[in-house]
C-alpha positions in Angstrom: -57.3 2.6 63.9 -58.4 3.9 67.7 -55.8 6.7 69.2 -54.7 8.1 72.0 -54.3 11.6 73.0 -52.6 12.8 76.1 -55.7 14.2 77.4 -56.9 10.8 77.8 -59.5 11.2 74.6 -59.8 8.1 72.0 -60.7 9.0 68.6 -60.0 7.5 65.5 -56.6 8.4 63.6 -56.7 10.4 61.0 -55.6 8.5 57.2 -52.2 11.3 57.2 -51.0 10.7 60.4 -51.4 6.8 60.7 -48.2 5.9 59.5 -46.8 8.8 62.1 -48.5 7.3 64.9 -47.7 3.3 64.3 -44.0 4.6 64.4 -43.7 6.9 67.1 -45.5 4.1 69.1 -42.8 1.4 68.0 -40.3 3.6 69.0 -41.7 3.3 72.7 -42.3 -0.4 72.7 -38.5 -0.9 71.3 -37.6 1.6 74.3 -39.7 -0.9 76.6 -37.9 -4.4 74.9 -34.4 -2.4 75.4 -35.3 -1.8 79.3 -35.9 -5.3 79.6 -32.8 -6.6 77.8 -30.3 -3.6 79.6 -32.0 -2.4 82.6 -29.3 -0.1 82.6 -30.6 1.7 79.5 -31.1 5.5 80.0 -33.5 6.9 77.1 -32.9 10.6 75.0 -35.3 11.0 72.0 -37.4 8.5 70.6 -39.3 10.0 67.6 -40.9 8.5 64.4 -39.1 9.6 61.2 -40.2 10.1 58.0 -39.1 6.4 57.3 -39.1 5.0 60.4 -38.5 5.8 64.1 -35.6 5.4 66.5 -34.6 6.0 69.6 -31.0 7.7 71.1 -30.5 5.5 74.2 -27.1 5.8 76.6 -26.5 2.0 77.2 -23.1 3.2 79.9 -20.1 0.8 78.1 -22.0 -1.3 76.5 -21.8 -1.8 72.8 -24.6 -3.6 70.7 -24.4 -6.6 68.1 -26.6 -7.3 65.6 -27.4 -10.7 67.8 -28.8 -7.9 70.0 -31.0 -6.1 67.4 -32.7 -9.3 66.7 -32.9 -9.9 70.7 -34.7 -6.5 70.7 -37.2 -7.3 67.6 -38.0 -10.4 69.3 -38.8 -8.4 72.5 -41.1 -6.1 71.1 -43.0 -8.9 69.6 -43.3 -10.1 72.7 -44.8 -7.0 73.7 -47.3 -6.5 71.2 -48.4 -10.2 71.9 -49.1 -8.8 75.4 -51.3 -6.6 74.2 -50.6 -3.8 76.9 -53.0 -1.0 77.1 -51.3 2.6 76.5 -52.0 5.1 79.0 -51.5 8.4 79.2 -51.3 11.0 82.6 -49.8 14.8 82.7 -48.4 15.9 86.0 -47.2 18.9 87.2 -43.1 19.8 86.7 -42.0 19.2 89.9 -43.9 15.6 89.9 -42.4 15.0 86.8 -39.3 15.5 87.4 -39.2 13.7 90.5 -40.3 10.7 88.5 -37.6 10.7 86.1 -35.1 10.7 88.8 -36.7 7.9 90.2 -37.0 6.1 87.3 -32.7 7.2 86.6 -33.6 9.3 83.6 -31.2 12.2 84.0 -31.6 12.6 79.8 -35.6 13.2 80.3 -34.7 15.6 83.5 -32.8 17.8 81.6 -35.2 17.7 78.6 -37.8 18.9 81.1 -35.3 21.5 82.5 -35.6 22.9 78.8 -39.1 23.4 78.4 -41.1 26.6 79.0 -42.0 27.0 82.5 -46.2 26.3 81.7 -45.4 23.4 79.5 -47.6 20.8 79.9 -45.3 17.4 80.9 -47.6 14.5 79.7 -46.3 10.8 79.9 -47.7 7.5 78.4 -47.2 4.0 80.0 -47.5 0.6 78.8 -46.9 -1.9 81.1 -44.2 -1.3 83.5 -42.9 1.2 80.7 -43.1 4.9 81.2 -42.2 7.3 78.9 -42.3 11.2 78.9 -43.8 12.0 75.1 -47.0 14.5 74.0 -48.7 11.7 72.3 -50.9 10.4 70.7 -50.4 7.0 70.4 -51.8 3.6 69.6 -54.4 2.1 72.1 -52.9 -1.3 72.5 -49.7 -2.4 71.7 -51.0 -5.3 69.5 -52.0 -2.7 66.8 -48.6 -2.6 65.7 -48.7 -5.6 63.2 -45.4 -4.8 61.1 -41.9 -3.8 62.4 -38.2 -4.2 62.1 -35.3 -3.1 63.8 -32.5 -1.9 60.5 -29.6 -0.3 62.2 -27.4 1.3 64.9 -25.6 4.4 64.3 -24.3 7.2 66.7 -25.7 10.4 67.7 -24.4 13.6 69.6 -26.9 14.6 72.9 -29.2 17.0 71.4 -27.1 16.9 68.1 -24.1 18.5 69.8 -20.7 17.2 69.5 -20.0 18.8 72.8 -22.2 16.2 74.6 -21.7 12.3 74.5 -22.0 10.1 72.0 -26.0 7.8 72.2 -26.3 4.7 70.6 -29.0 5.4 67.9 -31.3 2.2 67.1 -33.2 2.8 63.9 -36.2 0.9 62.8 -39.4 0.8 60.4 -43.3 0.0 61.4 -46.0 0.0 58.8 -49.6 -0.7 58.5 -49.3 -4.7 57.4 -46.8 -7.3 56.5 -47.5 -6.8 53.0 -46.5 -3.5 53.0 -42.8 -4.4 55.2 -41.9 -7.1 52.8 -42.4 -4.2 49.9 -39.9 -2.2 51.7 -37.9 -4.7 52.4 -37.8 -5.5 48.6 -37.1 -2.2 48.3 -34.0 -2.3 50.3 -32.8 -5.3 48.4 -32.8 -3.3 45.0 -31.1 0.0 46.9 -28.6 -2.5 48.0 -28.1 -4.2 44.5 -27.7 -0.2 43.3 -25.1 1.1 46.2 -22.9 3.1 44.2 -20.7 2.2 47.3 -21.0 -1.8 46.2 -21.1 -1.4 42.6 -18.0 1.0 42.9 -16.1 -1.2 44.7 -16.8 -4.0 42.1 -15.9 -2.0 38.8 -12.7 -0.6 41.2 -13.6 3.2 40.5 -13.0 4.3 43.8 -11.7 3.5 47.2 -12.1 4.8 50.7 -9.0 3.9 53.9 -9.6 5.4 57.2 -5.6 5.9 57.0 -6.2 8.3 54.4 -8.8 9.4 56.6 -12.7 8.6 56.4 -15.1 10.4 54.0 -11.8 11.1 51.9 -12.5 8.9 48.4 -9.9 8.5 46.3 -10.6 7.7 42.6 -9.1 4.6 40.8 -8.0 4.9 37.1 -11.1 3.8 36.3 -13.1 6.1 38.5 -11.4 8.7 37.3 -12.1 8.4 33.5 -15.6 8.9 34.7 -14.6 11.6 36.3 -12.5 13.1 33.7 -15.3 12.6 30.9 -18.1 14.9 33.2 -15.4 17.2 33.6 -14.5 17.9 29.9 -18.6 17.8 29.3 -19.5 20.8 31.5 -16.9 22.5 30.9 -17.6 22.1 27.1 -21.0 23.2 27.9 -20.0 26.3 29.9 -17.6 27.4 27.2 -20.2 27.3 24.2 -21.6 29.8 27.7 -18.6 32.2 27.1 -17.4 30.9 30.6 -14.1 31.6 31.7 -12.5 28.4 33.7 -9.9 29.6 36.9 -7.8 27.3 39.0 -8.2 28.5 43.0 -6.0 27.4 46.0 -7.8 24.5 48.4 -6.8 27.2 51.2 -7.7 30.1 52.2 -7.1 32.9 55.8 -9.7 32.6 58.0 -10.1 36.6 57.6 -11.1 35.3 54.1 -14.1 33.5 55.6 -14.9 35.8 58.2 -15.1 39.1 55.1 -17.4 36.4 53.5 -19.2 35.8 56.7 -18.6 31.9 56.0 -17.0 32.1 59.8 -20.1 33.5 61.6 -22.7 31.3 59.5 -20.3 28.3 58.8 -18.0 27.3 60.7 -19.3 24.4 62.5 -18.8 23.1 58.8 -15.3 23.8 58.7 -12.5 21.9 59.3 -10.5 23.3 62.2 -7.8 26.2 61.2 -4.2 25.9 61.0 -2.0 28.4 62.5 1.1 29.1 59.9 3.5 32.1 60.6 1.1 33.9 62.2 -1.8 33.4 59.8 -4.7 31.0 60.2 -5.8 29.4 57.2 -8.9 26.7 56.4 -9.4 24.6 54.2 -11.9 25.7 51.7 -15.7 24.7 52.0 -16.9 26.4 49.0 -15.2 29.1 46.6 -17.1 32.2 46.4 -14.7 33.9 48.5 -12.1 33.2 46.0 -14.3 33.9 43.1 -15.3 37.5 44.7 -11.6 38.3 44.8 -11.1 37.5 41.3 -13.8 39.7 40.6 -12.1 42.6 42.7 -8.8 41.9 40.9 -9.4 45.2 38.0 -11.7 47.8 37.7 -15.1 46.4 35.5 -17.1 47.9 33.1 -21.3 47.7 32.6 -20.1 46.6 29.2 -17.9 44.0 30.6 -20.8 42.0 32.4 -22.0 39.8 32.8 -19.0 37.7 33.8 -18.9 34.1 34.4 -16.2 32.3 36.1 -16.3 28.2 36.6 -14.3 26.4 37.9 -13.8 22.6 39.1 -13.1 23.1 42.7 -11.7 20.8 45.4 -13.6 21.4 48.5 -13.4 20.5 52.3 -16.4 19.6 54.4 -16.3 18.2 58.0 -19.3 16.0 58.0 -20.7 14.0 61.0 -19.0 10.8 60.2 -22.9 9.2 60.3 -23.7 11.6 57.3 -20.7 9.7 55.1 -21.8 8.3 52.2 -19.1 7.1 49.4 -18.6 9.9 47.1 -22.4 11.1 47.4 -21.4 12.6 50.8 -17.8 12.9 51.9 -15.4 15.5 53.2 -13.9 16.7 50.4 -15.7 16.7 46.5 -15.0 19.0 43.7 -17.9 21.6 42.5 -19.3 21.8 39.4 -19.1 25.7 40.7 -19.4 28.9 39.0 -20.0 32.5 40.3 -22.0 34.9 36.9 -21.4 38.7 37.9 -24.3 40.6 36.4 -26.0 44.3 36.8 -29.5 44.1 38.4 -31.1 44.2 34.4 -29.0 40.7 33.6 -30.5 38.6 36.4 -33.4 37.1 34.3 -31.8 36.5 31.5 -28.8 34.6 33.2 -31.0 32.7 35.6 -33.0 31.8 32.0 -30.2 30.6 30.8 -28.9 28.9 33.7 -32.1 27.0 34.2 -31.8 25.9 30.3 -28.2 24.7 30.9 -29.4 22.2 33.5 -32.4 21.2 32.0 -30.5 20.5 28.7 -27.9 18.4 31.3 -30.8 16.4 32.5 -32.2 15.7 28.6 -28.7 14.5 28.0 -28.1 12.3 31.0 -32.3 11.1 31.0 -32.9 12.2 34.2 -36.7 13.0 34.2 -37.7 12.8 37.7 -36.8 15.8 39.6 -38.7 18.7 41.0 -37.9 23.0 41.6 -37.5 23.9 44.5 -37.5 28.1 45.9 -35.4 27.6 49.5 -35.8 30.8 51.5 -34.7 32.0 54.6 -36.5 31.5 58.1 -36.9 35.4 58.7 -36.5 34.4 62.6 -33.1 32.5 62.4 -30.9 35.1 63.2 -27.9 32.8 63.8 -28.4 31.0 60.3 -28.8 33.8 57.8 -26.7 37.0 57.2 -29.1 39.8 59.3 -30.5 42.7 56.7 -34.6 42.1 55.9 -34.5 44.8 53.2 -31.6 42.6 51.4 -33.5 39.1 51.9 -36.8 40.7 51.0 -35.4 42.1 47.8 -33.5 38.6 46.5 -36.5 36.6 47.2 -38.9 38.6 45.7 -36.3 38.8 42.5 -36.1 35.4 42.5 -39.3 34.5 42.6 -40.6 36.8 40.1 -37.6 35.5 37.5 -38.6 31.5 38.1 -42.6 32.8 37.7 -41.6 34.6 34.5 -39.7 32.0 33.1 -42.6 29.8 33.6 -40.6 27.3 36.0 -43.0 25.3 38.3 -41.4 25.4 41.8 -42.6 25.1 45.8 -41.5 27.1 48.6 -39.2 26.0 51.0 -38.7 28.2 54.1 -35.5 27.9 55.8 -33.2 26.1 53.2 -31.8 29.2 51.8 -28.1 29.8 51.7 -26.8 31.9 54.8 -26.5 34.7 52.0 -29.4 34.4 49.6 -32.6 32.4 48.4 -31.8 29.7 45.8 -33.1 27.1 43.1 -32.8 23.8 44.4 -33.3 20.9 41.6 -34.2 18.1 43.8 -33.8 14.6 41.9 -35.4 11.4 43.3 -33.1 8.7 42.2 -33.9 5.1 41.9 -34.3 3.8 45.5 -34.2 6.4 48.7 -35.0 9.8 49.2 -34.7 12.6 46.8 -31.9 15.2 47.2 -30.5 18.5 45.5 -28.4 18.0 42.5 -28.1 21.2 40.7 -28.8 24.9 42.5 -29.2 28.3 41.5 -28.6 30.9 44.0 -28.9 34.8 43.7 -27.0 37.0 45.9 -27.0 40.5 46.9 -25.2 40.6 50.3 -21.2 38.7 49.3 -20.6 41.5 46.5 -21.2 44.0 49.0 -19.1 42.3 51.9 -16.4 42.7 49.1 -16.9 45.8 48.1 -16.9 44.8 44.7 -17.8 47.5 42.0 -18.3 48.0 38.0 -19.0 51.1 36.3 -22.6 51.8 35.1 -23.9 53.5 32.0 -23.7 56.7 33.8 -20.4 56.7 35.6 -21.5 55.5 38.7 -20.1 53.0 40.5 -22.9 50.4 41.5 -22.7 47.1 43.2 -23.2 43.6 41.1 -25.1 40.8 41.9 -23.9 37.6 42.1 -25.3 34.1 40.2 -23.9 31.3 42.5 -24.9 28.4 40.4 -23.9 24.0 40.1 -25.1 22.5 37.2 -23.6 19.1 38.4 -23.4 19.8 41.7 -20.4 17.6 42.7 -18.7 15.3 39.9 -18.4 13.2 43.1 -22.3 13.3 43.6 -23.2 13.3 40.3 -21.3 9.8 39.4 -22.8 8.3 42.3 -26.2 9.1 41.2 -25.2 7.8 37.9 -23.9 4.9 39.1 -27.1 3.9 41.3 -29.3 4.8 38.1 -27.5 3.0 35.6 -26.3 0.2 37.7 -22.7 1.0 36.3 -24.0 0.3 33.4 -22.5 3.5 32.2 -23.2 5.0 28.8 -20.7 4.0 25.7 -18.9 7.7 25.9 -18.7 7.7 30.0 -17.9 3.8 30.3 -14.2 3.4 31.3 -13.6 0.4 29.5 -15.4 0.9 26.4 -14.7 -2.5 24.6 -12.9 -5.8 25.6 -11.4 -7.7 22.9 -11.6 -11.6 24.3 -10.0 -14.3 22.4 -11.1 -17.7 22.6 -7.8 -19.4 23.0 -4.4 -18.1 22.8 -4.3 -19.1 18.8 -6.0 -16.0 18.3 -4.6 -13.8 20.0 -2.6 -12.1 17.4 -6.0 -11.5 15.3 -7.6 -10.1 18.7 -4.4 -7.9 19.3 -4.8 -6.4 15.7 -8.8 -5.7 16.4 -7.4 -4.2 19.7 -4.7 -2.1 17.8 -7.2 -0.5 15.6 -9.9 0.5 18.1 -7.4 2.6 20.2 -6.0 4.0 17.2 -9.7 5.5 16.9 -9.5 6.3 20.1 -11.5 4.0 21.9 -10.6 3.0 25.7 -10.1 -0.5 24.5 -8.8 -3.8 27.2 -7.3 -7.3 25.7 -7.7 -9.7 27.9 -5.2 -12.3 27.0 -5.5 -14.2 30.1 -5.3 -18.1 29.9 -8.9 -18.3 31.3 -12.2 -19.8 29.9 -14.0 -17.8 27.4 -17.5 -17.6 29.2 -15.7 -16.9 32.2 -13.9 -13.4 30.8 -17.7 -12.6 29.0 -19.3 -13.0 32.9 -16.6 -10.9 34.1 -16.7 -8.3 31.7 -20.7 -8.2 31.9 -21.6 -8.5 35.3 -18.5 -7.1 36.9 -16.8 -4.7 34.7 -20.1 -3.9 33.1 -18.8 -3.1 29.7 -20.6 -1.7 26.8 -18.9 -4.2 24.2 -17.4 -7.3 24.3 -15.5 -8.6 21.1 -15.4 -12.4 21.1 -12.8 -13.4 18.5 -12.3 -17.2 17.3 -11.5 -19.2 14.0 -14.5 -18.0 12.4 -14.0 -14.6 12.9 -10.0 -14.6 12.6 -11.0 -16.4 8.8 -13.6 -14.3 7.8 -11.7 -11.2 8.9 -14.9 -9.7 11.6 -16.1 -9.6 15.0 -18.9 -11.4 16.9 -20.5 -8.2 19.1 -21.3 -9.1 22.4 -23.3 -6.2 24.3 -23.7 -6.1 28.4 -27.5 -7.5 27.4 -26.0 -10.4 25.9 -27.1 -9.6 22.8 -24.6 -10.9 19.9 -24.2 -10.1 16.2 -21.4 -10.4 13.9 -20.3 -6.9 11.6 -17.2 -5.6 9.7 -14.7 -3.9 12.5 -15.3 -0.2 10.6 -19.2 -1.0 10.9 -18.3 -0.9 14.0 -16.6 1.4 14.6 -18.4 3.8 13.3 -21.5 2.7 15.3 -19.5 3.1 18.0 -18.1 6.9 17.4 -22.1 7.8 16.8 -22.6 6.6 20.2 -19.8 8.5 21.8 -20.7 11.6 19.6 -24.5 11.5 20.0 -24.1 10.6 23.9 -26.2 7.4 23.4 -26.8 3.4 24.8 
C-alpha cells in the first residue's frame, strides 16, 4: 500500500500504521462527500481513531438524519470511484491562513492561530477538496476499498463546554470487505449483548430524562442483583476484618478543596449548592469522608491497619455522550474502601488486596483481564497534586510491592490518580474495548492534606498511608459487565427469578402452588405464573426473556406421580423428586455455580 507524506515523498506504508492511514484518509474523503452534500459545512478535527475515524464538522442549523449518513457513504463511494490523486503542499502561515478564510474555515484559522510560530502548515488536496492535516495519506482515493459511516454524536470545540456544540460523524475503514463484514458481525453480537437492551427486556433497570439522564434507577429485579453483589463483598471484606460505615451523599466544598478534589476535580463535579451560607457538592468519590473518619480519635501503631468499606452513592457529571446505562452514568455506588496502614503494612495489604480480587474474578470466571501500573505525567502540573519527592516515592513503592508479589503489569504514564499511582485491573469483556474494573491505589499525599496521625512504636506521631482500593468497582459497572458476559443469563444464586413454577392448565394449579409454597419456604426467589396462557408460550418467555435458571413444568403426570419435569434456560428437561431438587439447587446457590 503506496503513501503519502507531506513532503511530497511516496513510500510504501508500513504493516502498523496501515490501518491508521486508510482511516485518517476516509476521514478526509467523508469531509469532501459532506462539502458536496452541505456546502455550508465548516470542518474542526478529522482524525482516525483507534476504531475508526470521524470528523467534528459545524453544519450552522442544520441537523442530520440517518437518510443523510447513507447520503454521505454513498458520496464517498463516489469519490473513491473517482479515483482522485492526493496531493500534498506546505505553505507559509500567513498563506495558510489566507486560504482558510478563503475557503470559510474559521475552525482551521484558529487551529493555525494555536500552533507554534515555526510550525510547519502542510495541507493535502483531493479533488476540489483541501484540507489542512500533517499527513501521510493514501495515494489515490480508490485505495480505500472498505468503509461505513456508524453514527453522529456531539462534541464540544476543542473538547470545551465553553465552545459550541460540532456534529461528530463517526465511521470505520479497513483493509477489505471481508474484514468490515467481520466487524460488522461483531457489532451484531455487542448489540445482542447491550446490557442496555438485555436490561430493558429482563426489566432490571430503567432510565427517564425526567429523572434526569445518566440517573438509572433499578427495578425490583435489578435490584436483587444488586442486593446479592452487595451482601457478597461485603461478606468477603468482613472474613478481611473490614469495618462497613454509611457516609452522607454531600459534602462542603471546603471538604473538596482540603482534599484538593476542587483544584484537580472539579470539572467532574456537579455544580455546588449554596445553603445558609455553606456550599456543598455532591460527592464524586469518598475519601474525603473516609479521611475524617480516620481523624475522628487518636490511633495507635497497634491499631492499624484499618480498613473501612463502604457501598457509597456517588455523583459524576459526565459528558452526556460518555452515558452508558449503568456502565457509565452520573451517579453509581462504589465498591470503595480506604486501608489505613504504617509504611511496614503496605505490601502485605496491597498482597492481600490483589488476592481479594483475583479470588472475585475466580468466582465470577472472569479470565481475561490484564494489570495495569497508571502513573502520573511528571509534566502535568494541572492534573496531579505538585510534590516530585511524594510521587517519586509512591511509584517506586508501588512498583516494587506488584514486582515482589510477582504481579505481571505494564506502565501507564499519565492515568494515575490526581493523588497517587494505582493498580488498574483492566477487563476486556465480550464485544468492545477493555476497561478498568477493579483498582488499587496507594497514597501518601490525602493523609497528609488531613493531617491525619497514629502513634508509632516509639511515641512519635507519624503520618499513615492510605490503600484506596475497588474490588467491584461499581455494583452498577460490575452488573453491566455481567450482564453483557452472561447474556442475562445470570448465575442460579445472582438470578432474580430463580425458578418459575408453570402449570399446564389451570387444573393444576393447586399442585403447582404447593411446589411453589415449598421452594420459597427454602428460600428460593420462586414466580407462579398462573396466567391463562399457552404453556410453550410462558417456557419462551421465561427462557428467552426472563432468562431463568429453572423452569418447573407441572401437568397430570407430574401432579400423579407427586414430581417435577426440570426445564433449564438450555432447554434441557429431566424429571426428579422436588427435595432432589432442591438440594441441587441450594449446592448451586452455596457453591456459586451454573
Amino acid at each position: 500500500m503506496k503513501i503519502i507524506y507531506r513532503d511530497g515523498t511516496v513510500a510504501d506504508c508500513p504493516k502498523e500504521e496501515e490501518l491508521h492511514v486508510l482511516r485518517h484518509t476516509a476521514a478526509h474523503v467523508m469531509a469532501q462527500a459532506i462539502k458536496r452534500l452541505h456546502p455550508q459545512a465548516d470542518f474542526a478535527y478529522g482524525p482516525a481513531t483507534e476504531n475508526g475515524f470521524y470528523y467534528d464538522v459545524d453544519l450552522g442549523e442544520e441537523k442530520l438524519s440517518d437518510e443523510d449518513l447513507l447520503a454521505i457513504e454513498k458520496e464517498m463511494k463516489k469519490i473513491v470511484r473517482e479515483n482522485l490523486a492526493v496531493k500534498p503542499f506546505i505553505l507559509p502561515r500567513d498563506e495558510a491562513i489566507a486560504l482558510m478564510e478563503e475557503r470559510g474555515e474559521k475552525y482551521k484559522v484558529e487551529h493555525i492561530g494555536d500552533l507554534d510560530a515555526d510550525s510547519i502548515i502542510s495541507f493535502y488536496q483531493q479533488g476540489e477538496y483541501i484540507d489542512m492535516c500533517v499527513g501521510p495519506h493514501l495515494t489515490y482515493t480508490k485505495t480505500l476499498k472498505a468503509f461505513k459511516i456508524t453514527q453522529l454524536s456531539g462534541a464540544y470545540w476543542k473538547n470545551n463546554k465553553e465552545n459550541k456544540m460540532l456534529t461528530r460523524i463517526n465511521g470505520v475503514a479497513f483493509h477489505n470487505q471481508a474484514e468490515l463484514d467481520a466487524w460488522e458481525k461483531q457489532q451484531e453480537e455487542a448489540r445482542a449483548r447491550d446490557h442496555r437492551k438485555i436490561g430493558r427486556e429482563m426489566g432490571l433497570f430503567m432510565t427517564d430524562d425526567l429523572v434526569g439522564r445518566g440517573l438509572p434507577m433499578f427495578l425490583p429485579k435489578g435490584y436483587v442483583v444488586w442486593q446479592e453483589l452487595e451482601n457478597y463483598i461485603k461478606e468477603k471484606e468482613r472474613a478481611l476484618n473490614y469495618q462497613h460505615v454509611m457516609t452522607p451523599c454531600v459534602g462542603t466544598v471546603n471538604l473538596y478543596k482540603t482534599s484538593g478534589h476542587w483544584d484537580h476535580y472539579k470539572e467532574n463535579m456537579f455544580p455546588a449548592m449554596e445553603v445558609e451560607g455553606e456550599s456543598f457538592v455532591l460527592r464524586p468519590m469518598n475519601c474525603p469522608h473516609h479521611m475524617m473518619i480516620y481523624a475522628n480519635r487518636p490511633h495507635s501503631y497497634r491499631q492499624l491497619p484499618i480498613r473501612i468499606g463502604e457501598i457509597a452513592h456517588d455523583f459524576r457529571f459526565e459528558s452526556s455522550g460518555t452515558l452508558k446505562g449503568i456502565e457509565r452514568g452520573r451517579h453509581f455506588c462504589q465498591n470503595d474502601a480506604h486501608l489505613f496502614v504504617t509504611p511496614e503494612q503496605i505490601k502485605d495489604e496491597v498482597a492481600t488486596v490483589c488476592d481479594l480480587i483475583f479470588d472475585v474474578y475466580k468466582d465470577f470466571n472472569i479470565t481475561d483481564y490484564r494489570c495495569v501500573l497508571s502513573l502520573r505525567d511528571p509534566a502535568d502540573k494541572k492534573k496531579y497534586h505538585d510534590d516530585d519527592e511524594m510521587w517519586n516515592k509512591a511509584e517506586t513503592a508501588l512498583r516494587e510491592v506488584l514486582t515482589d508479589l510477582g504481579i505481571q503489569f505494564t506502565e501507564e504514564i499519565g492515568e494515575a490518580a490526581f493523588y497517587g499511582p494505582k493498580l488498574d485491573v483492566n477487563v476486556k469483556p465480550a464485544v468492545g474495548a477493555e476497561y478498568t474494573l477493579s483498582t488499587c491505589q496507594l497514597d501518601f499525599c490525602l493523609p497528609a492534606k488531613f493531617e491525619l496521625t497514629y502513634v508509632d512504636t516509639d511515641g512519635a506521631e507519624k503520618t499513615p498511608v492510605v490503600i484506596h482500593r475497588a474490588i467491584l468497582g461499581s455494583l452498577d459497572r460490575f452488573m453491566a459487565y455481567l450482564i453483557e458476559e452472561t447474556k442475562g443469563r445470570f448465575p442460579t444464586w445472582l438470578a432474580p427469578t430463580q425458578v418459575k413454577v408453570l402449570p399446564v392448565s389451570e387444573k393444576y394449579l393447586d399442585y403447582a402452588r404447593s411446589v411453589s409454597d415449598r421452594l420459597k419456604a427454602e428460600g428460593f426467589r420462586v414466580v407462579l405464573d398462573d396466567r391463562n396462557e399457552k404453556v410453550g408460550y410462558k417456557i419462551r418467555e421465561a427462557q428467552q426473556v426472563d432468562r431463568v435458571p429453572y423452569m418447573l413444568v407441572l401437568g397430570a403426570k407430574e401432579e400423579e406421580a407427586g414430581n417435577i419435569n426440570i426445564r433449564d434456560r438450555r432447554g434441557e428437561t429431566s424429571v426428579a423428586d422436588l427435595e432432589e431438587f432442591i438440594q441441587r439447587v441450594h449446592t448451586e446457590i452455596r457453591e456459586r455455580t451454573n
